[in-house]
C-alpha positions in Angstrom: 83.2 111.5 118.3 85.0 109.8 121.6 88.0 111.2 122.4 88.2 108.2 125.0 92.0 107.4 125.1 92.9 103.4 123.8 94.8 101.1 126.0 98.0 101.8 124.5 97.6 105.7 124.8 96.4 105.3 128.3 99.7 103.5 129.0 101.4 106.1 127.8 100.0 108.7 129.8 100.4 106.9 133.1 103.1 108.5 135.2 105.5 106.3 137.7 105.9 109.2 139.6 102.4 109.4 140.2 101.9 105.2 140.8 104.4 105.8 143.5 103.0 108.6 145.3 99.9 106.7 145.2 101.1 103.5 146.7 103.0 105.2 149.3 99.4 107.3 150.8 97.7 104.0 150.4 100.6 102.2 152.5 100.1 104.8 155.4 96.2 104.0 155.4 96.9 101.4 156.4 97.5 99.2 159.7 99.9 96.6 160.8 103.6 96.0 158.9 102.1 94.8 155.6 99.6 96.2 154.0 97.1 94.0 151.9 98.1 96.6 148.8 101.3 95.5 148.7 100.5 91.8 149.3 98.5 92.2 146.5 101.5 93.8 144.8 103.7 91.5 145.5 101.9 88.5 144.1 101.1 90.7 140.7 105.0 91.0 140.3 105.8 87.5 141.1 102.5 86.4 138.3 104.2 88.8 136.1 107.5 87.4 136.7 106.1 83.7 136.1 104.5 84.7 133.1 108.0 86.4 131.6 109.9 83.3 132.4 107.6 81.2 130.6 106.1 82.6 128.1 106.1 79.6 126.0 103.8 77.9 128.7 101.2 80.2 129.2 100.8 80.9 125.3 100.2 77.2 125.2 98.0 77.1 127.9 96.2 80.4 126.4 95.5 78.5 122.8 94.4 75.3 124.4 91.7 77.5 126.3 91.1 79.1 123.1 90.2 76.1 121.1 93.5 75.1 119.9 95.5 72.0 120.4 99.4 73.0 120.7 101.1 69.8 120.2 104.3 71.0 118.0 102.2 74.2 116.1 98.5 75.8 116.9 95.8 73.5 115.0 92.4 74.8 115.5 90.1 72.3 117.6 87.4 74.2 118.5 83.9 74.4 116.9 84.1 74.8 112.8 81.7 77.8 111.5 81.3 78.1 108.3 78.0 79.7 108.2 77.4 82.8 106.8 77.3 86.0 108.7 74.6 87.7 106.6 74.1 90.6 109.1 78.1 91.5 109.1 78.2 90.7 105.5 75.3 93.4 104.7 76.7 96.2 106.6 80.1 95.8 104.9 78.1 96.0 101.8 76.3 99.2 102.5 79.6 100.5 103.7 81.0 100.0 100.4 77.3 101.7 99.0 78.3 104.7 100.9 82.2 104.9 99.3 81.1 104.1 95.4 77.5 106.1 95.7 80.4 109.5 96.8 82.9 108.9 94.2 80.2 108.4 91.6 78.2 111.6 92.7 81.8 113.6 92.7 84.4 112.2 90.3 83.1 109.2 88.4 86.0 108.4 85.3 88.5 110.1 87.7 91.8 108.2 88.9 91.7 108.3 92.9 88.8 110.7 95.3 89.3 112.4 97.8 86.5 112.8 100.3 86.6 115.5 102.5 86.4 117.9 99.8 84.2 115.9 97.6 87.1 115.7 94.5 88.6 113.7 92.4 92.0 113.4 90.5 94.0 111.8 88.0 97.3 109.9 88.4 98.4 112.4 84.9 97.6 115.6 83.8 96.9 113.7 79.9 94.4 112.0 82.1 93.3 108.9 83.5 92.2 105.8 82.9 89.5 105.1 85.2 91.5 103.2 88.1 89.1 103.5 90.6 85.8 102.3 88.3 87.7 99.2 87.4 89.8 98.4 90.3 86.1 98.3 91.8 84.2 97.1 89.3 84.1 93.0 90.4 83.4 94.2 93.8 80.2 95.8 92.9 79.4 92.4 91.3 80.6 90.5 94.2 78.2 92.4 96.5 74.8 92.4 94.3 75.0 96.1 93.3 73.7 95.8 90.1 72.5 99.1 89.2 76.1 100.6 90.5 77.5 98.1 88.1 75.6 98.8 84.8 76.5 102.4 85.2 80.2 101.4 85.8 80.4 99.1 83.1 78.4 101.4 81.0 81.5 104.0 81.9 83.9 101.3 80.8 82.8 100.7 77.8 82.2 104.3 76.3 83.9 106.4 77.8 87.6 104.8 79.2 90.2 104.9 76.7 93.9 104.0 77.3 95.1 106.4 74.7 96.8 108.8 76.8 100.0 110.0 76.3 101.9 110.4 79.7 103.5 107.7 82.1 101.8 105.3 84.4 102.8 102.4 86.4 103.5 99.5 84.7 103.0 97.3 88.1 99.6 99.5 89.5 98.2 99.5 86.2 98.3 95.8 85.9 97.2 95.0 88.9 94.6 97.0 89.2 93.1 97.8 85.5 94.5 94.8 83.9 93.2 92.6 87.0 90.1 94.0 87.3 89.2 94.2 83.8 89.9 90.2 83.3 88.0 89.5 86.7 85.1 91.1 85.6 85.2 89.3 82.3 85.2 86.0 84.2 82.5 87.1 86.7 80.3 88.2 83.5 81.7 86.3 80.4 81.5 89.5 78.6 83.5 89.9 75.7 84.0 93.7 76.0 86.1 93.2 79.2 88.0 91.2 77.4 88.9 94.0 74.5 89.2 96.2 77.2 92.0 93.9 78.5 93.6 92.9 75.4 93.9 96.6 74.4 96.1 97.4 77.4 98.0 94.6 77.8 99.0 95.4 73.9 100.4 98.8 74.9 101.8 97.9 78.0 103.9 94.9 76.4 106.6 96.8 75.0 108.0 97.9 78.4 109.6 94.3 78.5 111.9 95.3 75.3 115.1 95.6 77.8 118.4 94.0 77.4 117.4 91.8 79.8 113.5 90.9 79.2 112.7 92.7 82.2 109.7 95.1 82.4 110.5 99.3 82.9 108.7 100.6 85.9 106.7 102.8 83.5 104.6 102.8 80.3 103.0 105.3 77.9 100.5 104.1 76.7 99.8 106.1 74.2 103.0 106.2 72.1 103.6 102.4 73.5 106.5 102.1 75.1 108.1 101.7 77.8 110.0 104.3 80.1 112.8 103.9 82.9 112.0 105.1 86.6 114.8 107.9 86.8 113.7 108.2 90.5 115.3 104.6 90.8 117.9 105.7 88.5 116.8 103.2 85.9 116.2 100.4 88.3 113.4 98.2 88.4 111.5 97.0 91.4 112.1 93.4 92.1 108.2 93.2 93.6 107.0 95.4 90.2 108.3 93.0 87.5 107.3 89.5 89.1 103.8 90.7 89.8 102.6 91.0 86.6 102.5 87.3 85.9 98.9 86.2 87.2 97.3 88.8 84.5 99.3 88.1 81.6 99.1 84.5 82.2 95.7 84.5 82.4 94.6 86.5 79.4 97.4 83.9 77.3 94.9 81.6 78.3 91.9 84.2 76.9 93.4 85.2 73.6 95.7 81.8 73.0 98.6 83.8 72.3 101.3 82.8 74.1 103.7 85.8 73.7 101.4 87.7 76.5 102.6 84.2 78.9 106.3 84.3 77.9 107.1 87.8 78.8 106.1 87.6 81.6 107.5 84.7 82.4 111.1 85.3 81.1 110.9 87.3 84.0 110.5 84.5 86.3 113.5 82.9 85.1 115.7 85.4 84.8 115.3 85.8 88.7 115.3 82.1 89.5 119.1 82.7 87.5 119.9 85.3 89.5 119.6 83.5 92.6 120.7 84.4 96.2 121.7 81.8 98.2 119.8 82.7 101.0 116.5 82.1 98.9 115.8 86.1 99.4 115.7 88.9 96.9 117.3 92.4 96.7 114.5 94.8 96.3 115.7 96.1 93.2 117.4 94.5 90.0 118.9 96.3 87.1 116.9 95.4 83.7 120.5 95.8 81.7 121.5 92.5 82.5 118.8 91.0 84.3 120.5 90.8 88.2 120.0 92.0 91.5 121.7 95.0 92.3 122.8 95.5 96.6 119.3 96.7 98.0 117.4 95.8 100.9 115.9 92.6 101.8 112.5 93.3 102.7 108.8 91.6 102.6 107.1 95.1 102.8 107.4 97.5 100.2 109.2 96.7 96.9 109.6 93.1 97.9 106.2 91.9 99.1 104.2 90.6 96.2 107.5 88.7 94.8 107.2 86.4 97.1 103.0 86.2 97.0 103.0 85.3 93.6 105.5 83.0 94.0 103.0 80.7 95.7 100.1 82.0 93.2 101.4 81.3 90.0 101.9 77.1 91.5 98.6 78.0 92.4 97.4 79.3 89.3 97.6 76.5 87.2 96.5 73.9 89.7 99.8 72.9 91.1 101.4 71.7 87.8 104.5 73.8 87.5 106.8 72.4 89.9 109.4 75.2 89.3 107.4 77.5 91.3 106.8 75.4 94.2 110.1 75.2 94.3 110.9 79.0 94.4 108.5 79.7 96.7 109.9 76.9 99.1 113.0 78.0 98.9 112.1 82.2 99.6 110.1 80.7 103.0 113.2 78.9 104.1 115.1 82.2 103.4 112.2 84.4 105.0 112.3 81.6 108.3 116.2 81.5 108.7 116.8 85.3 108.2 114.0 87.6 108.5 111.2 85.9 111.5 112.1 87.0 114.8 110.3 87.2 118.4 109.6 90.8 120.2 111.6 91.2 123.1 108.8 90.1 126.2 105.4 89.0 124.4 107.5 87.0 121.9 105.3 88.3 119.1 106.5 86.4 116.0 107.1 89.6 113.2 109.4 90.2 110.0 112.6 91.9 110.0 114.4 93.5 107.0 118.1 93.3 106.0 120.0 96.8 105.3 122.8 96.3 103.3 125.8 98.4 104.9 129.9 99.1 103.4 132.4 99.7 105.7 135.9 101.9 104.2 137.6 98.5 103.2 134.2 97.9 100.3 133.0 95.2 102.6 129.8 94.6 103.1 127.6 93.8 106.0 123.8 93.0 106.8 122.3 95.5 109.7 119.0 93.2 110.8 116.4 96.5 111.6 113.0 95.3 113.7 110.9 96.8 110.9 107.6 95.3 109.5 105.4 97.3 107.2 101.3 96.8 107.2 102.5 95.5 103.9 103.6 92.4 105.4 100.6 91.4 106.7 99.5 89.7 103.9 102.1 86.8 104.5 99.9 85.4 107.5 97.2 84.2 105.1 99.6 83.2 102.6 101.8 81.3 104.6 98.4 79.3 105.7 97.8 79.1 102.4 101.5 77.4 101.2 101.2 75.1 104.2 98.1 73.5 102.5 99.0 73.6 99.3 103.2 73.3 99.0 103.5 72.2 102.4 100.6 69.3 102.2 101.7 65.7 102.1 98.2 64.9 100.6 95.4 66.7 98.7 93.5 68.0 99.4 94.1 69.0 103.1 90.6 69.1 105.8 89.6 72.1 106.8 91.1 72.3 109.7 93.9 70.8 108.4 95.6 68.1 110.6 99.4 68.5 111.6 100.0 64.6 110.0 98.7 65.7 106.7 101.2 68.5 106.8 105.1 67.9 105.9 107.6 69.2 108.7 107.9 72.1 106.4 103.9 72.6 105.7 103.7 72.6 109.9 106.5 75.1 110.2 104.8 78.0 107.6 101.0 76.9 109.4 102.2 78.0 112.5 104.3 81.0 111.8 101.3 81.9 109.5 98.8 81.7 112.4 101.5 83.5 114.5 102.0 86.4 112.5 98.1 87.3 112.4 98.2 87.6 115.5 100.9 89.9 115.5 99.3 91.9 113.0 95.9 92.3 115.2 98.6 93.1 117.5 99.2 96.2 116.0 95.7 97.3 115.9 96.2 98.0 120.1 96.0 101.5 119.0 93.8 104.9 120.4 91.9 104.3 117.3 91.8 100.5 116.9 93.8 100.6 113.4 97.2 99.9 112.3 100.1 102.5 111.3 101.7 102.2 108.1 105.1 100.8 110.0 105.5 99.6 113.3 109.0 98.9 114.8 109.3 96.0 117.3 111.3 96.4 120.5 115.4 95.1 120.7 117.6 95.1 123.8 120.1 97.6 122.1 117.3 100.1 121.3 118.4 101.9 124.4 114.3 102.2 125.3 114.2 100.9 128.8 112.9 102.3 131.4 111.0 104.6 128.5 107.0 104.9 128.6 107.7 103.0 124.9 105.3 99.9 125.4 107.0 96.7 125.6 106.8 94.7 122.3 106.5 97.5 119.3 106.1 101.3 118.7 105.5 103.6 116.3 108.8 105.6 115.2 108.9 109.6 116.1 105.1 109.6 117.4 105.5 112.0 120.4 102.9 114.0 122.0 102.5 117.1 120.6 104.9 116.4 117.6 103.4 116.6 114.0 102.0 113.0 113.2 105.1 110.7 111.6 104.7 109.1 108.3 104.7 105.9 110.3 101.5 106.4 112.0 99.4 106.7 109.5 96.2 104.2 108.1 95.8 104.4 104.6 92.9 102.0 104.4 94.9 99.5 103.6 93.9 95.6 103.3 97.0 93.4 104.0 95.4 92.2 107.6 92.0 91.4 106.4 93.2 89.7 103.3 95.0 87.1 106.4 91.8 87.3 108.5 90.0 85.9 105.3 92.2 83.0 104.2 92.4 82.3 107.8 89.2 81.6 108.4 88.8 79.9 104.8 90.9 77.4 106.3 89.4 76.9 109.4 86.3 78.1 110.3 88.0 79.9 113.1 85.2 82.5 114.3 87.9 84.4 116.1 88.8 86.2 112.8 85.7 87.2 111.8 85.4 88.8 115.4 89.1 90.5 114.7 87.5 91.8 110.9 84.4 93.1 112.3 86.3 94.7 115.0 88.7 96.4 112.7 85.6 97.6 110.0 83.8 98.9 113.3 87.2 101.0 113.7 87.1 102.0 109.8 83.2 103.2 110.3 84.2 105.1 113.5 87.1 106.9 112.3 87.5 106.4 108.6 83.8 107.1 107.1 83.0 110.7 106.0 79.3 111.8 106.3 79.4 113.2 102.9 80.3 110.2 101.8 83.4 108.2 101.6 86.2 107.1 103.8 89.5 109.1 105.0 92.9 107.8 105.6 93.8 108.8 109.5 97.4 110.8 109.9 97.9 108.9 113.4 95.8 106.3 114.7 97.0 106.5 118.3 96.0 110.0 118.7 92.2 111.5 119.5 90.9 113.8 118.0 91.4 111.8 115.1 93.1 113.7 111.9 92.0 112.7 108.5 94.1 112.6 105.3 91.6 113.9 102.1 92.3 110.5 100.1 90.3 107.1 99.6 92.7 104.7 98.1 91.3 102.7 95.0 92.1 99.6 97.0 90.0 100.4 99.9 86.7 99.2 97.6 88.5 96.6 95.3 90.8 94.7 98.5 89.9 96.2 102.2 85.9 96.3 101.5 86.0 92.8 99.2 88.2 90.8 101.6 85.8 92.3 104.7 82.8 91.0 102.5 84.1 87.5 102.0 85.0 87.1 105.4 81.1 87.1 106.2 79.7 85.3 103.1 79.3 81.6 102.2 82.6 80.2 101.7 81.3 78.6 98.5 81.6 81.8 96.9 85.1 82.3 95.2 86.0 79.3 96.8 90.2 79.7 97.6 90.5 75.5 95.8 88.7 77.3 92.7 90.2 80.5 92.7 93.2 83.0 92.9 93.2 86.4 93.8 96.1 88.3 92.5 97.4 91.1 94.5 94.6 93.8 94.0 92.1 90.9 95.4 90.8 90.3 92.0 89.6 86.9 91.8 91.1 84.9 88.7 89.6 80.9 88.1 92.6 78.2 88.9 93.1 76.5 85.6 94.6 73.4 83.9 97.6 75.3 81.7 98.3 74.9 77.6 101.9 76.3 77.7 104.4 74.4 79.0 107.0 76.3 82.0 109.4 77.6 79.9 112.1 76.8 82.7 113.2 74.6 85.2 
């Protein structure tokens, strides 16, 4: 394994004193009252200098020598590619050969897997309920792994029951059983998916008896009912209860009944009522009466996928309910005017979150904190996405789209879209090439200058020789790549399959296991790397899918024909039955 330092740990272990001493021994080497060292010097200060001052100009200048035309936002002018990549495409599929092939030697049926000591684990000590076969189940299909997938669905359908009394997620079991489940019924048109489906859907539907209509945070689904989050103190997770609505809405659609569809989107209106005026939501609302409680304002965790699915369910049923166009329209002018900021010298473009804050006399104030989980990464992509869809003055849009068939609004979210990707690849300038799990970005009153802390963003607490911070870990997580592939969906941009492929070379470097399997890292700006023992169920049903897709023919789960929901399990764009229930 390299122990070779990256660029940003190199620039951390340069010393000024040492740069000095070294300029001042080359100065005496020299002859005559100016050396050519510090000409040199000179001019790299005054480039630098230039470059500071107008930043604006040279990022221009940078896209147009890229292959994009910068008249008001970045539109993609350069050569289209849409061909597939068969080569890339194939490793990524042997990669994801080498995680299921581990897990299904060591703990098939078991919840999550940890591969450094060839284990696995359930989420309860009732049991589990297969998260992992399922959440990866329409991968398998995706990629051609047909004998994995007969022994996986063969698991499915004999062996996983949902009759097990203990608590689980109301939100991950949705998302990922519930989603993965009703993808592979569409992938397969078999009906046993669909029982599957309809079986825990029907036990997890009483968590939505609340005063309100909104869902508990937890389920047993044995005894089936639902049970409140004590660690939240009876709260409910804004993000939790309005990303259910994909699933349910879908399998209304299945079954033709309509109650599965109503729930969950009595849920929906209950949050357009209890509107903010800054189009933003509180993190957390109280399921007693159906309002958001004072909580952070945040697109990472506990806020993220409320505002993705506001853009998937107009999606969903082919642009026809207005009302969520709407919402979602709103929540981007909320996320522009409040949250999107620049980084203090490379004006990265990057998300903020709002901390609410009571001072003795009860009043309360916003603290904006420079703070942007991987989480938020997914918002690049989907911003692209809205600007195409909600933001398109015409349909359908070319690929490339043009800035005249964009409304001012459609060119605003295209743009920060495209900038925010970049600020995410940003974040893989790292020893290992990968992201941390948070990265803060860089404000005058952080008190950092004249620190070794690089410019634009940092990890919080890493510090040589200190045990790795929470912050600086890689959990295999898939919020950049799911960008990079809607991205180049609506492009043809080839610059993001190189930025994928660069960032799965860094996840077979450092991540994959000989054994078998793939490790979270604790820091990934310190060598030796240190692994975590866990392979998240995402890592095979969003990180490895999204990596796929990026290489393969873009007719396949085309983004006009399809939906992903928040797990990145593909569910068909239909024409609805049910009338929105609100307005």
């Amino acid at each position: 394994m390299s122990t070779e330092p990256g660029l940003r740990q190199r620039r951390k272990d340069a010393s000024p004193k040492n740069e000095s001493k070294e300029t001042v021994t080359a100065g005496r080497a020299t002859s005559g009252p100016v050396s050519v060292r510090s000409i040199l010097l000179l001019s790299l200060a005054a480039v630098s200098f230039y470059i500071y001052q107008n930043a604006a100009t040279v990022r221009s200048t940078l896209n147009l020598w890229a292959g994009y035309s910068d008249s008001a936002q970045l539109y993609w002018g350069g050569e289209v590619d849409f061909v597939p990549d068969l080569e890339k495409r194939d490793a990524v599929g042997e990669a994801m050969l080498h995680a299921w092939s581990a897990y299904e030697r060591d703990a098939m049926g078991d919840d999550e897997y940890h591969p450094i000591s060839r284990t696995g684990s359930n989420l309860t000590e009732a049991g589990g309920i297969g998260y992992t076969v399922v959440d990866s189940i329409d991968t398998l299909l995706i990629m051609g792994l047909d004998e994995e997938y007969k022994r996986a669905r063969d698991w499915i359908e004999n062996k996983l029951t949902f009759d097990q009394d203990a608590k689980f997620n109301t939100f991950e079991t949705t998302i990922r059983v519930l989603g993965g489940l009703l993808s592979a019924h569409h992938l397969t048109d078999d009906t046993m998916f669909l029982e599957k489906a309809k079986d825990l859907a029907d036990r997890i539907m009483p968590v939505f008896e609340t005063p309100s209509g909104l869902p508990l945070s937890m389920v047993n689904l044995a005894k089936r009912e639902g049970v409140p989050d004590v660690d939240n103190k009876g709260l409910v997770s804004t993000a939790e209860v309005s990303t259910l609505q994909l699933e349910f809405r879908y399998l209304a659609l299945l079954t033709d009944n309509e109650t599965y569809w109503e729930k969950a989107e009595h849920v929906m209106s209950l949050i357009k009522k209890a509107h903010i005026s800054t189009g933003l939501a509180s993190i957390f609302m109280n399921p007693e009466d159906g309002r958001f409680v004072l909580a952070a304002i945040r697109l990472g965790s506990r806020g993220d996928s409320y505002y993705e699915y506001l853009l998937k369910q107009y999606l969903q049923t082919n642009l026809t309910e207005v009302v969520y166009k709407d919402m979602y329209d709103d929540a981007m002018n909320g996320v522009h005017n409040h949250l999107i900021q620049k980084s203090q010298f490379a004006k990265l473009t990057y998300t903020s979150e709002l901390i609410p804050e009571r001072n003795r006399m009860g009043e309360v104030s916003w603290r904006l904190t420079p703070k942007q989980d991987h989480l938020v990464c997914f918002l690049g992509g989907s911003l692209m996405l809205g600007a195409v869809t909600t933001g398109a003055v015409t349909q359908p849009v070319s690929l490339p789209p043009r800035p005249e068939e964009l409304s001012p609004q459609g060119q605003r979210d295209w743009a920060t879209g495209i900038e925010l990707v970049e600020t995410c690849m940003r974040t893989h300038d790292t020893a290992t090439g990968l992201s941390p799990e948070i990265a803060h970005f860089r404000i005058p009153s952080d008190n950092m200058d004249g620190t070794r802390a690089p410019h634009d963003w940092y990890i919080k607490g890493d510090r040589p020789g200190a045990p790795a911070p929470y912050d600086a870990r890689y959990i295999l997580r898939p919020e950049t790549v799911e960008s990079l592939f809607v991205a180049y969906r609506l492009t043809g941009n080839p610059r993001y399959r190189q930025y994928g492929w660069d960032i799965f070379q860094a996840i077979e470097k450092y991540c994959k296991i000989e054994g078998g399997g793939y490790a979270s890292i604790l820091n990934v700006d310190r060598l030796p790397i240190e692994h975590e023992d866990k392979m998240e169920t995402f890592f095979m049903s969003e990180t490895l899918k999204y990596l796929y897709l990026l290489f393969e023919d873009v007719n396949v789960l085309p983004l006009s024909k399809y939906v992903f929901n928040t797990e990145a399990h593909p569910l068909p764009i239909f024409h609805p039955t049910i009338r929105t229930g609100f307005s």
